[in-house]
N, C-alpha and C positions, 0 to 999 in steps of 0.2 A: 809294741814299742811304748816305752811309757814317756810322755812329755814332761815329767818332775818326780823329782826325789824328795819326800819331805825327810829332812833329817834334824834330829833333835841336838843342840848343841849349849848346853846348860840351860836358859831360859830361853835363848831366842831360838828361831827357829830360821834355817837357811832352805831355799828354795836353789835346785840344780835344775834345769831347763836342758833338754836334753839339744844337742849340736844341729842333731839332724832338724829338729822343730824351728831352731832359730834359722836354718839353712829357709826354710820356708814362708819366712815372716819378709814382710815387706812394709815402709809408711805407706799408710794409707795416703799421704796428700800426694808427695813424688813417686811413687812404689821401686824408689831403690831400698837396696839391703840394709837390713839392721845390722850393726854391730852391738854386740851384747859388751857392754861396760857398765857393771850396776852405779855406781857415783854417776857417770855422764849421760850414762841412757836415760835415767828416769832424768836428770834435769834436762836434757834435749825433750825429752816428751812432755814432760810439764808444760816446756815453754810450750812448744808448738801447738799444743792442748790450749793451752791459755790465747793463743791468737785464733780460737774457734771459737771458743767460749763466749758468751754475755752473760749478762747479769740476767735470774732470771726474773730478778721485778721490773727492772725498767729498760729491759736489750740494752744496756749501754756498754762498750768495753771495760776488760778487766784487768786489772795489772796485778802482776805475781810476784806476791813476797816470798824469794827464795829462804830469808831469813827466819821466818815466823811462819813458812809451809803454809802461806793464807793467798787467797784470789780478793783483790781489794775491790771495790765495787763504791766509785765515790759520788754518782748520784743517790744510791742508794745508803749510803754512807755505812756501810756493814764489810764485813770480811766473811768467806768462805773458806771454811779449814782443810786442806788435804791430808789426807786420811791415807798413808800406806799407798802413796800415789794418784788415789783416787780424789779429785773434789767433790765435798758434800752438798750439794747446791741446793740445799734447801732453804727455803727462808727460814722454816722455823730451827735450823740448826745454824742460821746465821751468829757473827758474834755485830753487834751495832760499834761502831766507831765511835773514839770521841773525839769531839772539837776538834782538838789537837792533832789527833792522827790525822782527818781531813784536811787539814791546813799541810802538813805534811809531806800528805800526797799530792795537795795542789801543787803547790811549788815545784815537789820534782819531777811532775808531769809538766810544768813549764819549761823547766830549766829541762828535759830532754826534747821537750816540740823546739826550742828554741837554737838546740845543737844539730838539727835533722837541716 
């Protein structure tokens, strides 16, 4: 049985995950079923990834920019880019923040502690 089809479709390249392999997969945090929806599964998983995640210079939580595919890190005042799903959590492939962006994210880390 093979778990993927790579198939070439002009430049990009699509990935077929085969029925029976997803029949098999489970979250790991609840271990109910996946549903395979490329748009919603990778943003269900990002999310729930990102509520595991810390920062890894200072453990501090991370908030994820769906918009800019970044893991924000505002003690460390840097962003984490994900990569094809993957975040690269390296410092040294961090991008640093500016000023601005960290005011930014303060705020809307108030303005959602403040709706909770």
């Amino acid at each position: 049985m093979t778990s993927h089809d790579d198939i070439q479709n002009g430049s990009a390249k699509m990935v077929r995950t085969s029925p029976q392999l997803l029949s098999l997969l489970v979250c790991p945090q609840t271990r109910s079923p996946l549903i395979y929806d490329a748009a919603a599964a990778e943003l269900i998983s990002l999310q729930a990834a990102c509520s595991l995640l810390v920062c890894p210079q200072t453990r501090s939580p991370l908030i994820y920019d769906a918009a800019a595919a970044e893991l924000i890190s505002l003690q460390a005042a840097c962003a984490y880019k994900i990569t094809d799903a993957v975040p690269i959590m390296l410092p040294s492939h961090a991008r640093p923040l500016s000023e601005e962006e960290c005011v930014k994210w303060q705020k809307s880390q108030r303005r959602n502690s403040s709706e909770i």
